[in-house]
NUSE-89090 format. One line per 5 residues: their letters; for each residue x negated, y negated, z negated of N, C-alpha, C. Coordinates in Angstrom, 3 decimals. Layout:
<sites>
A	X/Y/Z/X/Y/Z/X/Y/Z ~ ...
</sites>
This chain:
<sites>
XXXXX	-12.198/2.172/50.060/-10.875/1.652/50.349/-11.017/0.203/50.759 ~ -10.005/-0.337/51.191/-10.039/-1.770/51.701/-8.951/-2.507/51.268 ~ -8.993/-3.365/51.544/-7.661/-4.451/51.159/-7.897/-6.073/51.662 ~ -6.798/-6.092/51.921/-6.287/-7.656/52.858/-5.903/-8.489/52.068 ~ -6.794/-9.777/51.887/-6.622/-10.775/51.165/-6.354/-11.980/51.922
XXXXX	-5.484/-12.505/52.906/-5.071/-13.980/52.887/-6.044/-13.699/54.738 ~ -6.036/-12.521/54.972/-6.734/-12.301/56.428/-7.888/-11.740/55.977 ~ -8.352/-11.794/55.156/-10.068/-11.595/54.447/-10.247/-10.078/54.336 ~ -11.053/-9.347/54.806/-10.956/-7.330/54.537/-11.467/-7.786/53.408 ~ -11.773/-7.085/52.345/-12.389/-6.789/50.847/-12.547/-5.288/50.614
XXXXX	-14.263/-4.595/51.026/-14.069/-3.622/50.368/-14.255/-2.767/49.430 ~ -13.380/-2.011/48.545/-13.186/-1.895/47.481/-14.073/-0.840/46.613 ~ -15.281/-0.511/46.129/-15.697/0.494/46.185/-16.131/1.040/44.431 ~ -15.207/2.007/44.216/-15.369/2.351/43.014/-16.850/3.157/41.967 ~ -17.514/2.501/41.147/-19.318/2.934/40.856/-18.999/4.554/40.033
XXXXX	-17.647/4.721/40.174/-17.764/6.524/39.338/-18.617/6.062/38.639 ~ -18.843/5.842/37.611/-19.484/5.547/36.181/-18.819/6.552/35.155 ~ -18.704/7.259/34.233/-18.306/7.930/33.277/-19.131/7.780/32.397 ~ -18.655/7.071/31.230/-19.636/7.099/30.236/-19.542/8.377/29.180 ~ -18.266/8.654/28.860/-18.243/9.744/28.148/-18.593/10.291/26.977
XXXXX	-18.275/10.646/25.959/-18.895/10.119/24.217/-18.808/9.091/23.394 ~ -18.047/8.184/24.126/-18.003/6.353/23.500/-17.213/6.937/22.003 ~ -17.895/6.606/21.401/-16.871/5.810/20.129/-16.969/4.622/19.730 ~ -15.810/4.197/19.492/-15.983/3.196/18.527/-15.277/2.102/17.593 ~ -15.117/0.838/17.054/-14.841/0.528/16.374/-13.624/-0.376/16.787
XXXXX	-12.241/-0.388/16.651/-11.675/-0.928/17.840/-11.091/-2.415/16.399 ~ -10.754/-1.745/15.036/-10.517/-3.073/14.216/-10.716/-2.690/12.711 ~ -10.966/-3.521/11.850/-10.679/-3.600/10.411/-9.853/-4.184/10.228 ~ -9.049/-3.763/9.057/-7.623/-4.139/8.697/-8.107/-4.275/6.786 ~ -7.472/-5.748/6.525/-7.910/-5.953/5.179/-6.473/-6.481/4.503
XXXXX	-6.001/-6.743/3.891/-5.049/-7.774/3.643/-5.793/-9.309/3.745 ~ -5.418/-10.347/3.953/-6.308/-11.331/3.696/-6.180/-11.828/2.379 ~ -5.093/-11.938/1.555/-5.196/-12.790/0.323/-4.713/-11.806/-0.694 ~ -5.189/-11.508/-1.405/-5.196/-10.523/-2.584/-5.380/-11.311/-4.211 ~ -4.949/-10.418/-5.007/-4.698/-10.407/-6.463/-6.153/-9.693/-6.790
XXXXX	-6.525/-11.134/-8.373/-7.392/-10.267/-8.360/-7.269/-8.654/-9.524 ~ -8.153/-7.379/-9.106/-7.292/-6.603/-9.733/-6.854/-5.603/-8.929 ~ -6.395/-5.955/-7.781/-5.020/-5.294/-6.909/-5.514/-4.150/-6.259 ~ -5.256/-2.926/-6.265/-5.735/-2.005/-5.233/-5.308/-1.933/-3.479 ~ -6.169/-2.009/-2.776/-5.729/-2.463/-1.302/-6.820/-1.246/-0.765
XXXXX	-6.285/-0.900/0.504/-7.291/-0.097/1.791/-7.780/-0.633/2.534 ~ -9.157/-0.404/3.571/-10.049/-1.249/3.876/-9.343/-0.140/4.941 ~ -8.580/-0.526/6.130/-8.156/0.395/7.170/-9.124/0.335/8.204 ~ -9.492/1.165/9.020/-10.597/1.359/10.034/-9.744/2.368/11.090 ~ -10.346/1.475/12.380/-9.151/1.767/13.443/-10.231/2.350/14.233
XXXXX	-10.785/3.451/14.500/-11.735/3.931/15.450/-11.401/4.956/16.649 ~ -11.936/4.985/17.644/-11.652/5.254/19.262/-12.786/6.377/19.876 ~ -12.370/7.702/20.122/-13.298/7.989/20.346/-12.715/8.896/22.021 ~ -14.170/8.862/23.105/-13.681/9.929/24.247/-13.259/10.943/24.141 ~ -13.858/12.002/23.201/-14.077/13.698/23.048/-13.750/13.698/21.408
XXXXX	-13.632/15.062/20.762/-13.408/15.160/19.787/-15.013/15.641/19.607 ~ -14.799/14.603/18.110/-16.201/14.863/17.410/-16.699/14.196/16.357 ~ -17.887/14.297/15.385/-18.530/14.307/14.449/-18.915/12.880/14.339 ~ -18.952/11.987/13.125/-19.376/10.524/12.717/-19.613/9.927/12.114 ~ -20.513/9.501/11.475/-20.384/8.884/10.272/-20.007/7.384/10.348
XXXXX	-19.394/7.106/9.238/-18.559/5.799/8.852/-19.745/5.245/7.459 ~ -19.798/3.827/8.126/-20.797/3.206/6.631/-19.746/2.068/6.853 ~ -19.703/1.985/5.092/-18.584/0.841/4.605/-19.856/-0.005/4.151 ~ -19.788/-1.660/4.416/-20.104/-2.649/3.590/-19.300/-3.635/3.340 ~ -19.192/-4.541/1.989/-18.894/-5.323/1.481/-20.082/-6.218/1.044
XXXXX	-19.883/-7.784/1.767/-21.064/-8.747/1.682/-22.416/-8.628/1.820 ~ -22.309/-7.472/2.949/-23.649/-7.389/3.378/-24.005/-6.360/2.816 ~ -23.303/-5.535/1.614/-24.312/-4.863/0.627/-23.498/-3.524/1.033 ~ -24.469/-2.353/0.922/-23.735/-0.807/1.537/-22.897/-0.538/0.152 ~ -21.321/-0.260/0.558/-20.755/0.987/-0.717/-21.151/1.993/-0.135
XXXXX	-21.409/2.820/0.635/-21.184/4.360/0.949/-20.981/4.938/2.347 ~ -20.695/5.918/2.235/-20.908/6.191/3.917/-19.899/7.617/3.944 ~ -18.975/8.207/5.283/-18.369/9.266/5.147/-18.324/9.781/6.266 ~ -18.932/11.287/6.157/-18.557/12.080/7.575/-17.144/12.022/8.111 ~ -16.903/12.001/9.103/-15.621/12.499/9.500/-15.587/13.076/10.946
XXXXX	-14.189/13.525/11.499/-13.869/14.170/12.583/-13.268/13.457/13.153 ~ -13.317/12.627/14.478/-13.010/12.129/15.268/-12.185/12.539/15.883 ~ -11.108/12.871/16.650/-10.307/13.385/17.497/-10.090/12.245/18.969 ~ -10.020/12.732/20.297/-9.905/12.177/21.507/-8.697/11.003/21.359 ~ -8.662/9.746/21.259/-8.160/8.838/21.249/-8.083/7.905/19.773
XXXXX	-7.182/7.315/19.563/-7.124/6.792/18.594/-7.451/7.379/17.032 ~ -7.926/6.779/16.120/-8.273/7.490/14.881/-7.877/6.286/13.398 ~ -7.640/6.857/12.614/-7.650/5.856/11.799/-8.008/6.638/10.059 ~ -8.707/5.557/9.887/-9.283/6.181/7.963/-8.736/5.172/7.364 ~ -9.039/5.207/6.045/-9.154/4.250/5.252/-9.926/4.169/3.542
XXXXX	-10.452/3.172/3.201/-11.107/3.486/1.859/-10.767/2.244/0.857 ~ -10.005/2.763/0.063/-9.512/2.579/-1.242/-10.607/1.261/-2.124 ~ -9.931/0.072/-2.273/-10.807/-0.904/-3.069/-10.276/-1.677/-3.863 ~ -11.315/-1.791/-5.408/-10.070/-2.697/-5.486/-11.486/-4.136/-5.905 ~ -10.863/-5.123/-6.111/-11.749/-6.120/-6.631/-11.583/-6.986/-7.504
XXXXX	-12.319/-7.021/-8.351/-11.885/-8.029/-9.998/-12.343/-9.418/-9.833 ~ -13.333/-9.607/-9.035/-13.523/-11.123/-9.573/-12.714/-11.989/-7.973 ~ -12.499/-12.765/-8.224/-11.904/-14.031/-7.584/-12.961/-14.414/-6.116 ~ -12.657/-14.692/-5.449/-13.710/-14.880/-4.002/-13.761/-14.468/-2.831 ~ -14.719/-15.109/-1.645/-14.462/-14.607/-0.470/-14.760/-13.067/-0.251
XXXXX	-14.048/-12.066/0.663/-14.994/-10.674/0.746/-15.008/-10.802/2.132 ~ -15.859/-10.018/2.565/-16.284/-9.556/4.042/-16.629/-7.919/4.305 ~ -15.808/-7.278/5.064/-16.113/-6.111/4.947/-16.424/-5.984/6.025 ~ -17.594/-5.019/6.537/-17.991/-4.600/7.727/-17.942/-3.036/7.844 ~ -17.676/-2.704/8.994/-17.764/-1.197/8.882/-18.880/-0.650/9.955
XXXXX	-19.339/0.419/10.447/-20.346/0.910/11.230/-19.906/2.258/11.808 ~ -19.576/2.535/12.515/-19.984/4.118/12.819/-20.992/4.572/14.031 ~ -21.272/5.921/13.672/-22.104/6.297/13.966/-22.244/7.706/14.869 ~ -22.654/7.972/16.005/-22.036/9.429/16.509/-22.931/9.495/17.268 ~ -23.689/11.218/17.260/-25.079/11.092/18.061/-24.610/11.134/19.480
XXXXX	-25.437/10.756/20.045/-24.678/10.660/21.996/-24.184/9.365/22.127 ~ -24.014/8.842/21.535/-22.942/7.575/21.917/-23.728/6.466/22.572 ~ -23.482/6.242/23.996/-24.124/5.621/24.621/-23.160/4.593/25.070 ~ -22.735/3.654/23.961/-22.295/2.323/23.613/-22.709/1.887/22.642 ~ -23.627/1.604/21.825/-23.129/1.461/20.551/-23.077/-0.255/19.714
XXXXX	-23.068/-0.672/21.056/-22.503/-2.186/20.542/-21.286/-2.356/20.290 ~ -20.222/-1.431/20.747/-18.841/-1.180/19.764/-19.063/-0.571/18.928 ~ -19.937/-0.203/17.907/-19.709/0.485/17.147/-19.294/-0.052/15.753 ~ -19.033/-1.603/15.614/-18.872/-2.038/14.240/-17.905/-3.258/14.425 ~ -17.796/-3.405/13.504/-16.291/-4.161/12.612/-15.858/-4.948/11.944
XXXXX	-15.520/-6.172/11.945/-15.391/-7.005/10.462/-14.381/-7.085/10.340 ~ -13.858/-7.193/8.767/-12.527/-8.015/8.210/-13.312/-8.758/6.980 ~ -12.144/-9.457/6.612/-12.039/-10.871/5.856/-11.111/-10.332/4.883 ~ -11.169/-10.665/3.507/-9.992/-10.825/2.526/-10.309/-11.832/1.486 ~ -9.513/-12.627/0.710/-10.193/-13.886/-0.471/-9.127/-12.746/-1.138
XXXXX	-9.627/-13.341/-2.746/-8.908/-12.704/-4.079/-8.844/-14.104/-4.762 ~ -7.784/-13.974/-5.019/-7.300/-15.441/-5.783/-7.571/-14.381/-7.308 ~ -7.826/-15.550/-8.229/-7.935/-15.902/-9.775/-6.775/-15.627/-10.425 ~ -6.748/-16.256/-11.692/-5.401/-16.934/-12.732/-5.570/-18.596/-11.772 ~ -4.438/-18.825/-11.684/-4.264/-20.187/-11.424/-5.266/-21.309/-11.996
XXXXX	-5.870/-21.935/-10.631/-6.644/-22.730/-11.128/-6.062/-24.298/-11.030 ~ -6.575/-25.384/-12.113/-6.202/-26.825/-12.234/-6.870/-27.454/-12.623 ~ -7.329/-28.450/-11.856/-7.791/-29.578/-11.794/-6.946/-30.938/-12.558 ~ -8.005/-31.124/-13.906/-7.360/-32.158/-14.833/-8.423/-33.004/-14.414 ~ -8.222/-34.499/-14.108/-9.395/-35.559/-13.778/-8.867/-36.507/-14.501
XXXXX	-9.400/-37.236/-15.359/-9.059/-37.864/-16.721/-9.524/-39.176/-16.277 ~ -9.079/-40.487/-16.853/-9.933/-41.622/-17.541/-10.694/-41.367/-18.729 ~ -10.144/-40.593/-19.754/-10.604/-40.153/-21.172/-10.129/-38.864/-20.996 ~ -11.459/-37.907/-20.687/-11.171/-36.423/-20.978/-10.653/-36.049/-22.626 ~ -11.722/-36.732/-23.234/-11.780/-36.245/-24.623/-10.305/-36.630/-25.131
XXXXX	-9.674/-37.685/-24.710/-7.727/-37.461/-25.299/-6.830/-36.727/-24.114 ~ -7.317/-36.189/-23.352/-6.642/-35.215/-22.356/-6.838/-33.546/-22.912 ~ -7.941/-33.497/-24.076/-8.493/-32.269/-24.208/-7.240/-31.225/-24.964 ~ -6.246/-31.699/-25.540/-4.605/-31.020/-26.079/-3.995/-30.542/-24.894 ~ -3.809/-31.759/-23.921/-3.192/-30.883/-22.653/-3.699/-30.095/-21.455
XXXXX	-5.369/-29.959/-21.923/-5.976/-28.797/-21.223/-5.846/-27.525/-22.161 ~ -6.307/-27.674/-23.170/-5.663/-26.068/-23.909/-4.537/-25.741/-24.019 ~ -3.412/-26.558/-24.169/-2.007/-25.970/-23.882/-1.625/-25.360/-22.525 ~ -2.449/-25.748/-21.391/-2.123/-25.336/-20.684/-3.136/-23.403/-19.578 ~ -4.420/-23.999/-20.909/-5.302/-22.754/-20.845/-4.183/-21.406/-21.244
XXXXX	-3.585/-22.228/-22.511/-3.136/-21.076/-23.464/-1.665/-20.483/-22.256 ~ -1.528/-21.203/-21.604/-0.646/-20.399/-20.816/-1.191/-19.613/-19.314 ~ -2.682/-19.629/-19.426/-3.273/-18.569/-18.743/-3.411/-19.021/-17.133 ~ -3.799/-20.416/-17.493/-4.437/-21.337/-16.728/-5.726/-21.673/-16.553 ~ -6.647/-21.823/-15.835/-7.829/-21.535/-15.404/-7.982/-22.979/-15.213
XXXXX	-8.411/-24.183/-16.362/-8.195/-25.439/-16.063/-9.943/-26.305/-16.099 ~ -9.995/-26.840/-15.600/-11.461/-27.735/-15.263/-11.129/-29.390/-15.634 ~ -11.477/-29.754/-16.749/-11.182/-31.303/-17.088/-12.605/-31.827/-16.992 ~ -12.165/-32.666/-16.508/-13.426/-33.696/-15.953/-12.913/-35.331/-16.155 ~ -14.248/-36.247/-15.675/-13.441/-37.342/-15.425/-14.157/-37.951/-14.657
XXXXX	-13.880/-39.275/-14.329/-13.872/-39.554/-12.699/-15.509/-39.335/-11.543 ~ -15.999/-39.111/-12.191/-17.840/-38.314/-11.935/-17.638/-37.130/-11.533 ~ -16.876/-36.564/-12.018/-16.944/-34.669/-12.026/-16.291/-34.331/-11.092 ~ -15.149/-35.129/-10.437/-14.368/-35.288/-9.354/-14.401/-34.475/-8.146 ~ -14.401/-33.593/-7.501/-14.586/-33.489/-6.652/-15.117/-34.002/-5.700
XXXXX	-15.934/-33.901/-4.685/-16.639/-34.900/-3.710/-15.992/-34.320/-2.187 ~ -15.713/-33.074/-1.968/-15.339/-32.884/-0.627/-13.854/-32.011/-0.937 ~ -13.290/-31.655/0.641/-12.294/-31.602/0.566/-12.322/-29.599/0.157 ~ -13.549/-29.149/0.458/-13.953/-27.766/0.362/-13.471/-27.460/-1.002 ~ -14.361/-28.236/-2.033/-14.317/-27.892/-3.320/-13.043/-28.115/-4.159
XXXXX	-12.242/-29.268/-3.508/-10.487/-29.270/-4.110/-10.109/-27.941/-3.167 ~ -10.219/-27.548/-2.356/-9.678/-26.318/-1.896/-9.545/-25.113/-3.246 ~ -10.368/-25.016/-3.689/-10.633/-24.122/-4.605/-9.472/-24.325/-6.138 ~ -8.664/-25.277/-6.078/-7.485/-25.393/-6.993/-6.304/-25.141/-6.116 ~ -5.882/-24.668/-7.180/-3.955/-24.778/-6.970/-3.016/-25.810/-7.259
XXXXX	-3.543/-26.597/-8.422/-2.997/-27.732/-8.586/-4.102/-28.971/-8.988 ~ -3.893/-30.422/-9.037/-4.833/-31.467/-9.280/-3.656/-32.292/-10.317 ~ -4.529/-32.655/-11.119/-3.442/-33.456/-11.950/-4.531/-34.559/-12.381 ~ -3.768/-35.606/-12.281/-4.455/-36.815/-12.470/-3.657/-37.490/-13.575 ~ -4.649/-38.095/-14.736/-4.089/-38.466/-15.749/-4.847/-40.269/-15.798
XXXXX	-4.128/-41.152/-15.980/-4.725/-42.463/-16.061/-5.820/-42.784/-15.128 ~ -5.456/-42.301/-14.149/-6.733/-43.140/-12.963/-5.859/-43.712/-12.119 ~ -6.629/-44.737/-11.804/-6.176/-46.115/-10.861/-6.256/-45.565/-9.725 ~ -5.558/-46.297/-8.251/-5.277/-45.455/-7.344/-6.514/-46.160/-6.827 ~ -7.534/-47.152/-7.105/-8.498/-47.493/-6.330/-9.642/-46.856/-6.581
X	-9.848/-45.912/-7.782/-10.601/-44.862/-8.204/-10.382/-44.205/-7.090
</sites>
């Protein structure tokens, strides 16, 4: 075919390429900020040409949970696998699939992201920890996740105050 660009012929010639068999990984779906505790689905959005046979490998931080046959059907597909997580921190989930024939298979994988927040964390930074130490357990005892320090223990970057919810400063000078 041809076509007229600005006087210019251009012609157009299509490489009939069919790849045919592609599957693959089109997204992971995580929540991003979670409870820790909370049950959530690790959703997996997969794409395939033809109907057919695959295996799915789940990881979390690099490390394998498990792996699941499934049936693919011609277009869009979607799974999901059930997680839950107790401790507090970044996760990274990757997914993989797998389908013999598949002559792509640099789509074949996936990341999502989710953090799990704690009990509320607080940052007590003292002149005198040791007479601040009443209003860190009163406030433990209300199921507060508290770190008393004093002006040494401080935080040094802005990364590691990231990691509180609140900062409370008791008797420090503002030139501290």
């Amino acid at each position: 075919a041809a076509a007229r660009a600005l006087g210019v012929s251009i012609d157009v010639v299509p490489l009939g390429i069919a790849r045919g068999g592609d599957v693959s990984v089109q997204k992971v779906a995580v929540p991003s900020l979670l409870k820790k505790g909370q049950t959530f689905e690790v959703k997996i959005f997969a794409q395939a040409d033809t109907n057919r046979e695959a295996t799915l490998r789940l990881f979390r931080n690099d490390q394998f949970l498990g792996e699941q046959t499934v049936e693919l059907t011609a277009g869009k597909n979607l799974f999901a696998f059930p997680q839950t997580l107790a401790d507090p921190g970044f996760y990274s989930y990757d997914i993989q699939v797998e389908a013999p024939g598949d002559l792509v298979p640099q789509n074949n994988r996936a990341a999502g992201f989710t953090s799990v927040r704690g009990d509320p964390r607080l940052l007590v930074a003292s002149d005198d920890p040791s007479a601040d130490a009443p209003l860190a357990d009163a406030l433990r005892a209300s199921r507060l996740e508290v770190k008393l320090v004093d002006l040494s223990g401080f935080p040094g970057t802005l990364a590691e105050l990231q990691g509180f919810d609140a900062i409370f400063l008791s008797n420090l000078s503002a030139g501290d």
